[in-house]
C-alpha positions as CSV (number, residue, x, y, z in Angstrom):
1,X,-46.6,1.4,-25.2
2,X,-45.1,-2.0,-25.4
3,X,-42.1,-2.3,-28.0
4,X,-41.7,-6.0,-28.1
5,X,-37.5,-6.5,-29.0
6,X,-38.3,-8.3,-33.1
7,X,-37.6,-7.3,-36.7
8,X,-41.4,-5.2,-36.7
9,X,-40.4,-2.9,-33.9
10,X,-36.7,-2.4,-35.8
11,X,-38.1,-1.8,-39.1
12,X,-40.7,1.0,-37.8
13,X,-38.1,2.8,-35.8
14,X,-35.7,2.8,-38.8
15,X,-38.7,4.5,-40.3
16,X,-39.2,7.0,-37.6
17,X,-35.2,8.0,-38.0
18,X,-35.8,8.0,-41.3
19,X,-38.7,10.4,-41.5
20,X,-37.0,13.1,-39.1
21,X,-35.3,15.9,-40.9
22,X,-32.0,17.0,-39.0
23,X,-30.9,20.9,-38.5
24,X,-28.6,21.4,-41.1
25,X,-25.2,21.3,-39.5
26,X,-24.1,24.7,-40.5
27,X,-26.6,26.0,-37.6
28,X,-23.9,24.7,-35.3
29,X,-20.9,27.2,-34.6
30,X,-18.0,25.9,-36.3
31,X,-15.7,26.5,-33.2
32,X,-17.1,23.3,-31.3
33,X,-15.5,20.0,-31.0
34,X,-17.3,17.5,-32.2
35,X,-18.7,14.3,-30.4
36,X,-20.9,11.6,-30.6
37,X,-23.3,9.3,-28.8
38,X,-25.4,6.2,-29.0
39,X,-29.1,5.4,-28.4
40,X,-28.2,1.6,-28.6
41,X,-31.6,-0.2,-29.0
42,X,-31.5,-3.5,-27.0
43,X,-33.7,-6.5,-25.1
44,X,-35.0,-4.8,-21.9
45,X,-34.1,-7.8,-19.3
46,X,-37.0,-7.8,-17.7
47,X,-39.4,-9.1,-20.3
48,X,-39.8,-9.0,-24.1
49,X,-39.3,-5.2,-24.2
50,X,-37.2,-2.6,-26.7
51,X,-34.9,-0.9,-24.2
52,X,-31.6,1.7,-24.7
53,X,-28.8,1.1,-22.8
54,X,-27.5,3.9,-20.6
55,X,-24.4,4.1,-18.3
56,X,-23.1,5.6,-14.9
57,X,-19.6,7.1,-15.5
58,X,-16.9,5.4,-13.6
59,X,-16.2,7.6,-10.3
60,X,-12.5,7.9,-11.3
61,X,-13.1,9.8,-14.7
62,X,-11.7,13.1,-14.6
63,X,-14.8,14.8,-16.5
64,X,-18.6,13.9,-15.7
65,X,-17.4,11.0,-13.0
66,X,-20.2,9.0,-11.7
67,X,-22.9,10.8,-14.2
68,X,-25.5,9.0,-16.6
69,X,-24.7,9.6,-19.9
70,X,-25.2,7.7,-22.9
71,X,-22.3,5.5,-24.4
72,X,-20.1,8.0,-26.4
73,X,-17.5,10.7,-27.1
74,X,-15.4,12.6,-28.9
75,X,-14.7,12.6,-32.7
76,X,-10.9,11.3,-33.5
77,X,-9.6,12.8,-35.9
78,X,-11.1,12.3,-39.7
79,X,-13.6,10.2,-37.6
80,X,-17.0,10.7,-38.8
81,X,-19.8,11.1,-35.8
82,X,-21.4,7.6,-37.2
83,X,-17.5,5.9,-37.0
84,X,-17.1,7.9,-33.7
85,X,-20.1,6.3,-32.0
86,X,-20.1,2.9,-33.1
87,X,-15.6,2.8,-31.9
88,X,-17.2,4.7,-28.6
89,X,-19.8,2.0,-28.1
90,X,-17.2,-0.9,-28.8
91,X,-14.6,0.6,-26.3
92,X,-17.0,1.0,-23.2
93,X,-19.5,-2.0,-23.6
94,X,-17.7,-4.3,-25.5
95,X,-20.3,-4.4,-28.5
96,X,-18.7,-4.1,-32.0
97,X,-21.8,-3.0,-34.5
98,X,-21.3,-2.2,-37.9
99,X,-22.9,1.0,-40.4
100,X,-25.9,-2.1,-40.9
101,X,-27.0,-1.6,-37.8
102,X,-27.6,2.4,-37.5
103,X,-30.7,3.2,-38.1
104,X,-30.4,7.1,-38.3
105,X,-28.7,9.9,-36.6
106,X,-31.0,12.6,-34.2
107,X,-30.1,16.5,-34.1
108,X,-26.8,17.6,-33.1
109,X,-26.9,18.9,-29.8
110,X,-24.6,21.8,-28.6
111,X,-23.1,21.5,-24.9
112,X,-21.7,24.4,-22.5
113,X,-18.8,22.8,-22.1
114,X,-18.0,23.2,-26.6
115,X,-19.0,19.8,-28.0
116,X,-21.5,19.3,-30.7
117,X,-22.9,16.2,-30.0
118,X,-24.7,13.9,-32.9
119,X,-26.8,11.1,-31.3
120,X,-26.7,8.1,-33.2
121,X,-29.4,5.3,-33.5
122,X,-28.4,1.8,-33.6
123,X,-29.6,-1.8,-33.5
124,X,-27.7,-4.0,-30.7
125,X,-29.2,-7.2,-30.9
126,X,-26.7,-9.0,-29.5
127,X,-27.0,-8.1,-25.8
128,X,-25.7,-10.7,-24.0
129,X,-22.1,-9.3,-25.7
130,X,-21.9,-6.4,-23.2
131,X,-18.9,-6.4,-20.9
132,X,-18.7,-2.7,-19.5
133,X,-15.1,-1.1,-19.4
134,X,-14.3,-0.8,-15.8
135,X,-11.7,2.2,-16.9
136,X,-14.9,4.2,-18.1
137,X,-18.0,2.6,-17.2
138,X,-19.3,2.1,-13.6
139,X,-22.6,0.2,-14.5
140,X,-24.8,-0.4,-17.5
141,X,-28.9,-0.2,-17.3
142,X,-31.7,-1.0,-20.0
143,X,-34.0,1.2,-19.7
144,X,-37.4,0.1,-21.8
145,X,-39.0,2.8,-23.8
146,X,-41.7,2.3,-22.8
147,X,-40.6,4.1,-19.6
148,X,-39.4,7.6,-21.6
149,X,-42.8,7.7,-23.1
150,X,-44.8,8.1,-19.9
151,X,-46.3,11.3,-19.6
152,X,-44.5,12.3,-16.6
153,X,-40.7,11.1,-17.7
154,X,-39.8,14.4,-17.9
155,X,-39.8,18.0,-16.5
156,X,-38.6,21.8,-17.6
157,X,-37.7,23.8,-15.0
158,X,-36.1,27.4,-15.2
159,X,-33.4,28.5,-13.9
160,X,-31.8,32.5,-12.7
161,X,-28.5,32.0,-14.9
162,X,-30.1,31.1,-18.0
163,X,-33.8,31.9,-20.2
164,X,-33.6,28.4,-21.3
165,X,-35.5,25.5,-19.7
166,X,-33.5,22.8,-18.3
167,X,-34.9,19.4,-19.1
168,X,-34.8,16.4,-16.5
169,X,-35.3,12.9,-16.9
170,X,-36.9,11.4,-13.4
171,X,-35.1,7.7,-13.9
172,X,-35.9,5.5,-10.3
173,X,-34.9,7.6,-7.3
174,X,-32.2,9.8,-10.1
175,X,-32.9,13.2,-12.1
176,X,-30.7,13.1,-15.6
177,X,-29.9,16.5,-17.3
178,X,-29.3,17.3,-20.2
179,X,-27.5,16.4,-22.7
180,X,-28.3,12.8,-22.4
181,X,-32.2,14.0,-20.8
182,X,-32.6,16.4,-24.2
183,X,-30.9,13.1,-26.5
184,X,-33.6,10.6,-25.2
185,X,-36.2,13.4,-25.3
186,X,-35.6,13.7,-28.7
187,X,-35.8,10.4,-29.5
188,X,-39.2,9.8,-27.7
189,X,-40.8,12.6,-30.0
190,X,-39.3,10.9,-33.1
191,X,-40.5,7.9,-32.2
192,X,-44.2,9.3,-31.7
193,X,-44.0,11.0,-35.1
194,X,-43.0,14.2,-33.9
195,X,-39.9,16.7,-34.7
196,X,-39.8,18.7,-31.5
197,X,-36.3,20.3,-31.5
198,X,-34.1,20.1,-28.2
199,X,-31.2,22.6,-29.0
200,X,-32.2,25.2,-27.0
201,X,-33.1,23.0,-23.9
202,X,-30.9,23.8,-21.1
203,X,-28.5,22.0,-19.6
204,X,-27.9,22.8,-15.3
205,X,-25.2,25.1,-14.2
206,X,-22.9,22.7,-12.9
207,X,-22.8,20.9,-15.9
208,X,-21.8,24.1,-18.3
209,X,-17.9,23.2,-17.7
């Protein structure tokens, strides 16, 4: 469905975020660190489209090198997820957003690897702003919405180590795990009215590290 990048498609997605009901956080063991991420809403290039932005890791990282992921990580200390995100998003892209542009937070998510990871939901209208961080970002994409809400984005598989499924998102010639597949997942059921929970979505054995 096309989500043309104007104040309409911003207000009803605000309304989505606002009509899903989060876990309550104390479902989350207390002994993970916590993180955070951002589904930064953005002009698909392309054409008059509602896109998120997603990167590919700089090769030279020393955790998840070269991997999609969405802009983010972890908490600082007395950093809320919401702070956390919106500093995360400033030092990789270059796009300084304030609280008036979140427009709701998603379920955290719990990793292999001990992060809880809250996805945050924010408004970037001002794309042409976005200088990637060489030191932490390889490339930045848009990725238009209307391209997670095709009925054949994504896939669950299963796996011998685990009962869980493991999501994939099929993105051009690339398959994206989870956690960013089971973050954007999420946000495609919110956005068609739905609060299908992603918790127990697997992530892949390589990435449990």
């Amino acid at each position: 469905m096309m989500r043309p990048f104007d104040d309409a498609t911003r207000r009803n997605i605000a309304a989505a975020c606002a009509a899903f009901t989060r876990l309550p956080e104390d479902e989350a063991p207390a002994a993970l660190k916590r993180a955070a991420v951002v589904i930064a809403l953005t002009a698909a290039s392309e054409r008059d489209d509602t896109a998120f932005l997603l990167t590919l890791r700089a090769s030279h990282l020393r955790a998840h090198r070269g991997q999609w992921a969405l802009p983010g990580g972890r908490c600082d200390a007395g950093e809320t997820p919401v702070q956390a995100a919106l500093r995360e998003l400033d030092e990789e892209l270059g796009l300084r957003l304030t609280g008036a542009e979140v427009l709701g937070t998603l379920d955290d998510y719990p990793t292999r690897s001990g992060y809880l990871i809250t996805p945050v939901v924010v408004w970037a209208a001002d794309s042409a702003a976005i200088k990637p961080n060489p030191d932490e970002v390889a490339s930045v994409h848009r990725i238009a919405l209307a391209t997670v809400e095709r009925a054949d984005a994504f896939d669950f598989v299963a796996i011998p180590e685990s009962t869980r499924r493991v999501i994939r998102f099929h993105h051009q010639s690339s398959l994206i795990h989870a956690p960013t597949a089971a973050l954007i997942y999420q946000f495609r059921e919110v956005l068609a009215g739905r609060h299908t929970r992603v918790t127990e979505l697997e992530q892949p054995v390589f990435a449990w590290k």
